[in-house]
C-alpha positions in Angstrom: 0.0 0.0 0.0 2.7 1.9 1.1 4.1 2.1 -2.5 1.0 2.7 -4.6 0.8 5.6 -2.4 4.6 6.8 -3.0 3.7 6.2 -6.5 0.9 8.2 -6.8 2.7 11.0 -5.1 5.5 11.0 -7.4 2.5 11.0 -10.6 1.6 14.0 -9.3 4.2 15.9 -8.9 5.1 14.7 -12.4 2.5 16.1 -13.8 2.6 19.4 -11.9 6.3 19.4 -13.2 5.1 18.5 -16.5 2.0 21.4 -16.8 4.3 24.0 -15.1 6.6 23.2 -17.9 4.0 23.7 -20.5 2.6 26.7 -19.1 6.5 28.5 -19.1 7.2 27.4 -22.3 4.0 28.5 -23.8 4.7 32.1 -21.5 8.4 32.4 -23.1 7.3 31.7 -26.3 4.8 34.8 -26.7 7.0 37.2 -24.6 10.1 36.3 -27.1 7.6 36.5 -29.9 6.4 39.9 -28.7 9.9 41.1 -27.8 10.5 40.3 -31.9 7.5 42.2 -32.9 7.6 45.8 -34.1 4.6 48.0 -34.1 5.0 49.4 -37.7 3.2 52.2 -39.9 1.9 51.0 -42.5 0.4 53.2 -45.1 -1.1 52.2 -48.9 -2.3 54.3 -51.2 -3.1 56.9 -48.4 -4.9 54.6 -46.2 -3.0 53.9 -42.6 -3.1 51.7 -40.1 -0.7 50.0 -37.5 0.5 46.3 -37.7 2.7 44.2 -35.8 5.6 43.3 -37.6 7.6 40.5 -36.9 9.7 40.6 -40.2 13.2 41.8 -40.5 12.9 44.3 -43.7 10.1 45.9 -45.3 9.5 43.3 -48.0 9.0 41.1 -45.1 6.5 43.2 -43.4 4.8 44.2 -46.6 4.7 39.9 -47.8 3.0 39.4 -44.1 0.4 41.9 -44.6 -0.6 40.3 -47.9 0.7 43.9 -49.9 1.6 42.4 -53.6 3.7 44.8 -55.2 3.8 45.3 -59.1 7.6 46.7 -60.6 5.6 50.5 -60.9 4.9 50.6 -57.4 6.7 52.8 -54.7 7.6 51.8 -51.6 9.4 53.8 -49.0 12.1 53.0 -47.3 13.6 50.6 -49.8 12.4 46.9 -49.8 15.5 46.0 -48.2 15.8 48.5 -45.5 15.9 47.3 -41.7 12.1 47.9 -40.1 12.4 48.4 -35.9 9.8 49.4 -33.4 8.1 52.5 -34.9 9.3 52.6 -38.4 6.9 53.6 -40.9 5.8 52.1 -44.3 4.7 53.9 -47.6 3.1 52.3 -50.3 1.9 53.7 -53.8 0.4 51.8 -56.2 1.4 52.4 -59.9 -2.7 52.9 -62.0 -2.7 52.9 -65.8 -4.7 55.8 -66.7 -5.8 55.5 -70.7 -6.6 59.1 -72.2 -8.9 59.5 -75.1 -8.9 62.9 -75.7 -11.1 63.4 -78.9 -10.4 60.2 -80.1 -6.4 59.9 -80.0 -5.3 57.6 -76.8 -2.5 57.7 -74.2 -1.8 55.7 -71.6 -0.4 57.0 -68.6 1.1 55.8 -65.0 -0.2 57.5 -61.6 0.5 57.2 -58.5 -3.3 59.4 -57.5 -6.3 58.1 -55.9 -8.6 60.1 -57.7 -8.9 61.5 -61.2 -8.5 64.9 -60.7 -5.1 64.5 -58.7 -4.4 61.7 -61.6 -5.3 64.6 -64.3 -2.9 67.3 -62.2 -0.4 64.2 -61.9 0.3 64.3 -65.7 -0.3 68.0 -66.3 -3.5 67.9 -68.1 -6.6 69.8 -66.6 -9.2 70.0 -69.3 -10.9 72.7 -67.2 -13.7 73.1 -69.7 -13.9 69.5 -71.9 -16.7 67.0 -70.7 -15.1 64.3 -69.6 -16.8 60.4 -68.8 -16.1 60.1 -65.0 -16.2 62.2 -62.6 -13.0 64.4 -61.2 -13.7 63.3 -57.6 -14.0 59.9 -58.9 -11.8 57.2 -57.3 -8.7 55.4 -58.9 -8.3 52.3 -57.8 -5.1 50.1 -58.5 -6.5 48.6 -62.2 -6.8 52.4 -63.7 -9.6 53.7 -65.6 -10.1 54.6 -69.0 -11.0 58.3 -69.3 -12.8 60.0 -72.5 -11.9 63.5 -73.0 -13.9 66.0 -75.4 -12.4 69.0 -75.7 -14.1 72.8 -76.9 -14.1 73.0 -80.5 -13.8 76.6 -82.1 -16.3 76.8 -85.0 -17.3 79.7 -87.0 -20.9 79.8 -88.1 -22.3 81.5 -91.6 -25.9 81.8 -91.9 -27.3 82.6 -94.9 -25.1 85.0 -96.4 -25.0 86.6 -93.0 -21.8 87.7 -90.5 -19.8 85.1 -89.6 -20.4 84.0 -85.6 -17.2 82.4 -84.2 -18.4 80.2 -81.6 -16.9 77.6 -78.7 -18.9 74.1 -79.0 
């Protein structure tokens, strides 16, 4: 009797030993993991928002945050650079924006969320042509395709009458 009890004694503090064990290594594990961890910046396109960063550069951050970047695209720092506690992340994506302006197309590369900004971005304002989307209108990563109609000058003769220069 005397050594079932010894026996079941020494179980037991066996499996204290064993579930302390568990419970430190499960404790070390996320305090290293969090002493890793970097709380990092990270901005796309103009939309922020704080991650924890476990990665060693900024290509690792931005792979870890699912951020897929195309060979247009900007990224500050460089890819390479170290990321630390606080760092901060800029992304741009690279947007085709296809011009037809009265029928003749251009395709250009933005870095704008918006088609106005895209428009100022490549020195072209059309201030007074109708154009098919709106300036406030968003510009997300696949582009857009943007008709343009410019003002045509036209000089109008009725009839034998005095020639009317006109802006159509």
């Amino acid at each position: 009797m005397r050594s079932t009890i010894t026996t079941l004694a020494r179980s037991r503090a066996v499996m204290v030993g064993l579930i302390a064990t568990v419970v430190l290594a499960v404790a070390g594990t996320t305090l290293g993991y969090s002493a890793l961890a970097s709380t990092v910046t990270l901005t796309v396109d103009g939309e922020t928002r704080e991650v924890s960063a476990a990665g060693e550069t900024v290509a690792d951050v931005l792979a870890a945050e699912g951020v897929e970047l195309g060979e247009r695209d900007l990224v500050a720092p460089q890819r390479d650079e170290a990321v630390e506690d606080g760092s901060a992340i800029t992304v741009q994506y690279a947007k085709p924006l296809t011009l037809e302006v009265d029928g003749e197309e251009q395709t250009h590369w933005v870095y704008a969320t918006d088609i106005d900004s895209a428009l100022s971005e490549i020195g072209r304002g059309f201030r007074d042509a109708d154009l098919s989307l709106s300036r406030g209108g968003d510009l997300d990563r696949s582009g857009a395709t943007l008709e343009v109609t410019t003002p045509k000058k036209v000089t109008l003769v009725i009839a034998g009458g005095k020639a009317k220069k006109r802006t159509l």
